[in-house]
Structure formats: C-alpha cells, structure tokens
C-alpha positions as CSV (number, residue, x, y, z in Angstrom):
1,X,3.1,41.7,65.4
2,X,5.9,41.0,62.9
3,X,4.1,37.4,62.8
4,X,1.0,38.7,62.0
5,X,2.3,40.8,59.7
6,X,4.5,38.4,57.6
7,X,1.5,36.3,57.8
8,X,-0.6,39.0,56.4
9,X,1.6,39.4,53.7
10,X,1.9,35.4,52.8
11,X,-1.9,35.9,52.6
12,X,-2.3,38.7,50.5
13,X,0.5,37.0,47.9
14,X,-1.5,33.8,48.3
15,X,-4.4,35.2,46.8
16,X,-2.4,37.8,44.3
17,X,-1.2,34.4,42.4
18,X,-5.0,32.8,42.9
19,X,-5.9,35.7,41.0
20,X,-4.0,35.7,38.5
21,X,-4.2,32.1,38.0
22,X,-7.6,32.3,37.6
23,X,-7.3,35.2,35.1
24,X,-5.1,33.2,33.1
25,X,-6.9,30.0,33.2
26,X,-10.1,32.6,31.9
27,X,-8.0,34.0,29.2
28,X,-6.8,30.1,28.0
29,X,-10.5,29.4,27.2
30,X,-11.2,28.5,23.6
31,X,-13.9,30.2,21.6
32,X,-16.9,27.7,21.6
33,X,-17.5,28.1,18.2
34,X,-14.0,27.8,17.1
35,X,-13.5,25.0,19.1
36,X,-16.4,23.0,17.5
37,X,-15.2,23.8,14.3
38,X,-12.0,22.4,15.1
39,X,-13.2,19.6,16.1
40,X,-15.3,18.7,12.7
41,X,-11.6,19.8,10.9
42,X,-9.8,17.4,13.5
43,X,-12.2,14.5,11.8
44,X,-11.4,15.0,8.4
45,X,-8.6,13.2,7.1
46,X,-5.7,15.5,5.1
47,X,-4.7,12.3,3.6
48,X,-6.2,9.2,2.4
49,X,-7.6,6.6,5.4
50,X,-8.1,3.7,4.5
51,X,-9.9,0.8,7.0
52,X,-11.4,-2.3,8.0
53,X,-14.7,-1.9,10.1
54,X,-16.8,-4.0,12.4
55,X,-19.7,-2.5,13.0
56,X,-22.5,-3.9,15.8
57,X,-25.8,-2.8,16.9
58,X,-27.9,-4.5,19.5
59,X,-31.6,-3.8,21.0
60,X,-33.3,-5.5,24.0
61,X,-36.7,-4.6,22.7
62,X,-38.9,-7.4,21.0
63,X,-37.7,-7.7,17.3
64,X,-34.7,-5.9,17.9
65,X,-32.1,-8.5,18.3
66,X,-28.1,-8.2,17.2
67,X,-26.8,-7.5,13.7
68,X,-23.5,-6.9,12.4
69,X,-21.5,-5.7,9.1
70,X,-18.0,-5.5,8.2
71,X,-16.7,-2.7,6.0
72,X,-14.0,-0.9,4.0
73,X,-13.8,2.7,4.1
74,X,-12.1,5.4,2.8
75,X,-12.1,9.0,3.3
76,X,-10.6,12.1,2.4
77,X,-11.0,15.7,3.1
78,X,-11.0,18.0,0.0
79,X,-11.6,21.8,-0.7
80,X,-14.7,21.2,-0.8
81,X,-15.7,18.9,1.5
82,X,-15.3,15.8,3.5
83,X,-15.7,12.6,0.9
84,X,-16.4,8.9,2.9
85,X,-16.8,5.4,0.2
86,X,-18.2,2.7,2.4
87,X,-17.8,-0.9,0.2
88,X,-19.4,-4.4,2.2
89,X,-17.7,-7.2,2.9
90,X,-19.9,-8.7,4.8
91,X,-23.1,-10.0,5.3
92,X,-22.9,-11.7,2.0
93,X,-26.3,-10.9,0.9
94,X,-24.6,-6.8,0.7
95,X,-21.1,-7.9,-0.6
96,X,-19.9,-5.2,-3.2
97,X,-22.5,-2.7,-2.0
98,X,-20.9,0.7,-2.1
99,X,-22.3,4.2,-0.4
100,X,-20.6,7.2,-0.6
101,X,-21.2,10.7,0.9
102,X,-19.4,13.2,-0.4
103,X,-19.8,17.3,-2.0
104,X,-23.2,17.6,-4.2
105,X,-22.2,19.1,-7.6
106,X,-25.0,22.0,-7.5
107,X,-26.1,22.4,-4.0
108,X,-24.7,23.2,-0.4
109,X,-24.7,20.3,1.8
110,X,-23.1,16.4,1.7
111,X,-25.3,14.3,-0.8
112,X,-25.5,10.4,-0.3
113,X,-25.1,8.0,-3.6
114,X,-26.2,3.9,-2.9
115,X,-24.2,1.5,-5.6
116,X,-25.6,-2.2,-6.6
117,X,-23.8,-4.4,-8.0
118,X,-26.6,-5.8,-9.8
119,X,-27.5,-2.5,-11.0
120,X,-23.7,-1.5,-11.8
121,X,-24.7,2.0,-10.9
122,X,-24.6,4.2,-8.1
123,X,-28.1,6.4,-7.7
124,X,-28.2,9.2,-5.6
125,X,-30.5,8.7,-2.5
126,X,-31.0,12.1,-1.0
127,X,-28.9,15.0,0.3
128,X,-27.4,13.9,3.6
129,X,-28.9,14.6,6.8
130,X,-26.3,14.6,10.1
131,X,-29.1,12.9,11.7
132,X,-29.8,10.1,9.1
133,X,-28.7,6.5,10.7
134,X,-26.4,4.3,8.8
135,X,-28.5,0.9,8.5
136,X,-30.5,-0.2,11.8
137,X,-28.0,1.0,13.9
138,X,-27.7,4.6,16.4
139,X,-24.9,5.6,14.5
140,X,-25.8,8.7,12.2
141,X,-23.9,10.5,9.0
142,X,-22.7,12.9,11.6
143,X,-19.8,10.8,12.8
144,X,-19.8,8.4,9.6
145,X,-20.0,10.9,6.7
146,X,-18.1,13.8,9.3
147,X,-20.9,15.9,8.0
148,X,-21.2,19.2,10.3
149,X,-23.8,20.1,11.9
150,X,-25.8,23.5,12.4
151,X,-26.5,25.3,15.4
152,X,-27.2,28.1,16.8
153,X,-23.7,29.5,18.7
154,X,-22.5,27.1,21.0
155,X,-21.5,27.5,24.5
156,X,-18.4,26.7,27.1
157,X,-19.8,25.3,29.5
158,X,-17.3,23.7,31.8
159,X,-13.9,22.3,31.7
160,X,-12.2,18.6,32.9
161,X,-9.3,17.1,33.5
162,X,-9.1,13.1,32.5
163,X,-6.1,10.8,32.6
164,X,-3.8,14.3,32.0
165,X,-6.0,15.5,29.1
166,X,-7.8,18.9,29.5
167,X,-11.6,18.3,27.8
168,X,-13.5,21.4,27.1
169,X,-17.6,20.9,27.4
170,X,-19.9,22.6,24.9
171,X,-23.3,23.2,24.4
172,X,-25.1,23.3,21.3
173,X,-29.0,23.7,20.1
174,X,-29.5,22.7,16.6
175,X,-31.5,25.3,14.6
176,X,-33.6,22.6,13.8
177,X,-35.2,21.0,16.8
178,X,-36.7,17.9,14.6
179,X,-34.7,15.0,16.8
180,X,-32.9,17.3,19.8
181,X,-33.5,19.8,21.8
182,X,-29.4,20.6,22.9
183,X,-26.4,18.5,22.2
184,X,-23.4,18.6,24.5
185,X,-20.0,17.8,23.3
186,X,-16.8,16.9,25.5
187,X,-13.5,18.1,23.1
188,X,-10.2,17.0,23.6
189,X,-7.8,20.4,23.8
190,X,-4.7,18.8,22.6
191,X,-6.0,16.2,19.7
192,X,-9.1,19.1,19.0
193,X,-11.1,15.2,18.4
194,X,-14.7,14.6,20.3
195,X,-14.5,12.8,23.7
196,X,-18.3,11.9,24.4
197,X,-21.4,13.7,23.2
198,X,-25.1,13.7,24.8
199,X,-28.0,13.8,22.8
200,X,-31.4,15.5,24.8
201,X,-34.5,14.6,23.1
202,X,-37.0,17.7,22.6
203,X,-38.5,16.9,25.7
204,X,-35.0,17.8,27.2
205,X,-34.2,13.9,28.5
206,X,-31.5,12.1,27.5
207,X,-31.9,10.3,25.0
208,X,-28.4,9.2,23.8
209,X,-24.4,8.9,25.0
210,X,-21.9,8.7,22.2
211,X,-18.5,8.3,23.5
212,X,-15.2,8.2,21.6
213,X,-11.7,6.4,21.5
214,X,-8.9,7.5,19.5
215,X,-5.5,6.9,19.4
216,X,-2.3,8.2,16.8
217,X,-2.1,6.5,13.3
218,X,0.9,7.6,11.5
219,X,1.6,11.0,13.4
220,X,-2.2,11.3,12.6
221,X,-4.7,11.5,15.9
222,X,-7.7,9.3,15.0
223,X,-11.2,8.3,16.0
224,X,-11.0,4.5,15.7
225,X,-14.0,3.4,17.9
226,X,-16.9,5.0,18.4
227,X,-20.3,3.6,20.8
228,X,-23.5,5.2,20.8
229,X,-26.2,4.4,23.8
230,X,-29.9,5.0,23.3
231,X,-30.2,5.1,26.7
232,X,-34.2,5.2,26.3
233,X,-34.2,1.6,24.1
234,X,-31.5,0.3,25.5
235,X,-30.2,-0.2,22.0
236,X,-26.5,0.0,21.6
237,X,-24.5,0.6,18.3
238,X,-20.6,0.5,18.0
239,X,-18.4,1.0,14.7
240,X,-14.9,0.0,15.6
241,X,-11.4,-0.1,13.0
242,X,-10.1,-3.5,13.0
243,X,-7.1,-2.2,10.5
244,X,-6.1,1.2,8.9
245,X,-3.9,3.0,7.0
246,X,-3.1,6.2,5.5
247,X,-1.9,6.5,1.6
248,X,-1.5,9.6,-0.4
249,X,-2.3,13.0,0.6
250,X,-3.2,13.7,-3.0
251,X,-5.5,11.3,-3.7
252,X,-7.3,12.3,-7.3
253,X,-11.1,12.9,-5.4
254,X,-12.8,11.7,-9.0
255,X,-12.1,7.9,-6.7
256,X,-14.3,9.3,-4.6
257,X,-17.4,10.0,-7.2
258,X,-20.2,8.0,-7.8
259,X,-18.9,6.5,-11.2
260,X,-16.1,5.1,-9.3
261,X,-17.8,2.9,-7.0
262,X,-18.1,-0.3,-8.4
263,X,-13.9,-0.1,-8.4
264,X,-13.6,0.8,-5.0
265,X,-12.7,-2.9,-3.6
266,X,-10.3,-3.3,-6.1
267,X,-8.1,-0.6,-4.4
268,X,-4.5,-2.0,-4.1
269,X,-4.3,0.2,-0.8
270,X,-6.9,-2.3,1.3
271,X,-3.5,-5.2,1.0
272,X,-1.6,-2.6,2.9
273,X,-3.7,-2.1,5.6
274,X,-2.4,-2.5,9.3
275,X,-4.3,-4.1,12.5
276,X,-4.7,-1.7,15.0
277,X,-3.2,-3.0,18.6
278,X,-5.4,-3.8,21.6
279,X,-7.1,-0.9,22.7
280,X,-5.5,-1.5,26.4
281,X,-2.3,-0.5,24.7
282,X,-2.8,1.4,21.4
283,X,-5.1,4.1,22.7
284,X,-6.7,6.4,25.8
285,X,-10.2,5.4,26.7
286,X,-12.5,8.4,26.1
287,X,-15.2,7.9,28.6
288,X,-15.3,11.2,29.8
289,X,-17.9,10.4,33.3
C-alpha cells in the first residue's frame, strides 16, 4: 500500500508540474498582433545599412528564362517611416538608375520615386503597394521597401522549435483580398526577424514560399538573404547581400529624398563596405519545414 501510495503521490506531482508548465508556456505567448509589428520594427534599420546586392530570378515557363541585377542599397528607419535608395550597378543598360521608397510628403502610405540618369530627375511613380514586384522578379516592396502590410488581426497559430530558436506561427488575412486570401508568417522570438512566410492565393492554394536567412551585423540582427518560390510557376527569385555595413545612426534623411538621387553612388560609405562570410559560417539557415 505504501507503494501504491508513494506512487500515487509521484503521479499526482507529475502532472501538478505538467500543469503548470503548460500554464506558463500559455502565459509566454506573444500577442499576434504585437508580434507582427515587431517583426516589421525588427526590419527597419535604426542606423544607416549600407549593401551590395545580387539579385536573381529564374522561370521554367517559355519566355521566362534567368535574369540578374546587382545593387547598392541603403536604408534607414525614420519617425516617419522606413526610407530604402536602390542605385544599379549592373546590367549596364540600368547603371546609375536610382529608386527609392520612402514617406510621401502629403499622404499616408510609402510612395515610390524612379531616377534616370538621362533625365537627371527622379519622378514619382505611384504610392507603393506591399504587393508591387521589384522588376520581373517574385520579390515585392513588402520585404524590399519593409513597407507593412494591413490585415485584419492576426492569429497564433502554433509554435516550433529549430536549431534552438523558438519560431512563433501567425496567420494573417489582408483586408484586401486582391492577390491572397491568408498569409502565414513563421517569427523568430529572440531576433523578432521573419523566418518563412506562405502566400495562399484567393483560391486558398499555395501559391508562394518566402523563406529568410539572417545573421548579426555589428550587434545588429539582419535579413541578408531572402528566396521567394512561386511554387505554381516554378519561378524562383532571390535577393542576397554580397557586402554590408552600417554608418551613422543620424543620417540627415533629406539623402534619402528624391532630389538626392542622382548623388547616391557617390556615397563615400559604399568603399567601406564589408563581404559578408559564407553563409555555412556567418549565419542560421531559416528554412523553417
């Protein structure tokens, strides 16, 4: 009997702490809607980023073929807003091309300016969509421009464990169902920075897999590849940093206005720019499956 009893008792402590693990694990669960936000703040750089990119895209379909550019960028997060300057280094035929997202003077909202060199001016194309592709590629404004998109109140949805990192899962339905019907995000708890998003297309198939690599720059966690999947086209796009670096947190944001294009490769900050290390060693993979 005192077996049984002492038994009973290991039993009845066993599920006490079960319990309360549980309870606490409950009461540890992020706010959906605080998370996401944290996650577009994670983005944002507090001080200058300055990089080298090598973007791809590639489509199996007939005409599609494989193109690729390589870019400067900066960005900046002010009071107002996230500000990105993309200048072209290559192909040649877009050398000195300049596009900038960033705060529109009289309206809510990102708006996106195109500069020619041949035109030595910088005209404003439209307000910027999150949905709006850069180029030919899969890659939209959402990632590029770190312009946030609306919803309706996202959901938790689940939680995983990968390589040590907690990853929280979260549902979202954009209030306008143009492109998707329901995006699902994987967030990193500790970095706040996305892991992998899926894209379902109104029909409510997927349509496409984003995933994420990052890696700390300076003290500074930081998305430096990205690869999105159209996993109905088979077309596949990735933007990757070949070099970065971070420069003044008080960068004056007038270099980050349309009149300042045309000067954004003369930047002395692009000689200062460091190559990032092999991924194998320099960062986590972020394929969260």
């Amino acid at each position: 009997m005192n077996r049984c009893h002492r038994a009973s008792r290991v039993l009845v402590g066993l599920i006490v702490l079960l319990t309360q693990a549980l309870a606490l694990a409950e009461g540890e669960e992020p706010d959906a809607a605080a998370l996401i936000a944290d996650m577009y703040r994670a983005q944002v750089p507090r001080t200058a980023q300055y990089s080298r990119v090598h973007v791809t895209t590639s489509n199996p379909q007939p005409g599609g073929g494989r193109k690729s550019w390589n870019l400067l960028v900066l960005r900046k997060g002010y009071g107002d807003g996230p500000r990105s300057a993309i200048t072209f280094e290559a192909p040649d035929k877009m050398r000195g091309v300049c596009i900038l997202s960033a705060p529109q003077p009289s309206a809510d909202g990102l708006g996106l300016w195109l500069y020619s060199p041949e035109e030595r001016r910088a005209r404003q194309i439209s307000p910027l969509d999150p949905d709006d592709y850069f180029l030919s590629t899969k890659l939209n404004y959402e990632d590029l421009a770190l312009a946030e998109r609306e919803t309706q109140p996202p959901n938790l949805i689940g939680r995983e464990d990968q390589d040590g990192h907690t990853l929280w899962k979260v549902e979202a339905r954009p209030l306008k169902d143009r492109y998707y019907s329901r995006i699902v995000t994987w967030v990193d708890d500790q970095s706040r920075l996305p892991v992998k998003r899926e894209y379902f297309d109104r029909a409510g198939k997927l349509w496409k897999v984003a995933s994420y690599r990052h890696t700390a720059v300076d003290g500074q966690p930081t998305v430096v590849a990205l690869e999105v999947n159209d996993v109905q086209s088979r077309a596949v796009s990735v933007w990757k940093m070949e070099a970065i670096v971070y420069g003044a947190e008080t960068l004056d944001p007038r270099r980050l206005e349309p009149g300042a294009l045309g000067r954004l490769a003369d930047d002395a900050a692009w000689s200062r720019l460091a190559p990032l290390e092999p991924a194998s060693s320099a960062a986590r993979s972020t394929d969260a499956e």
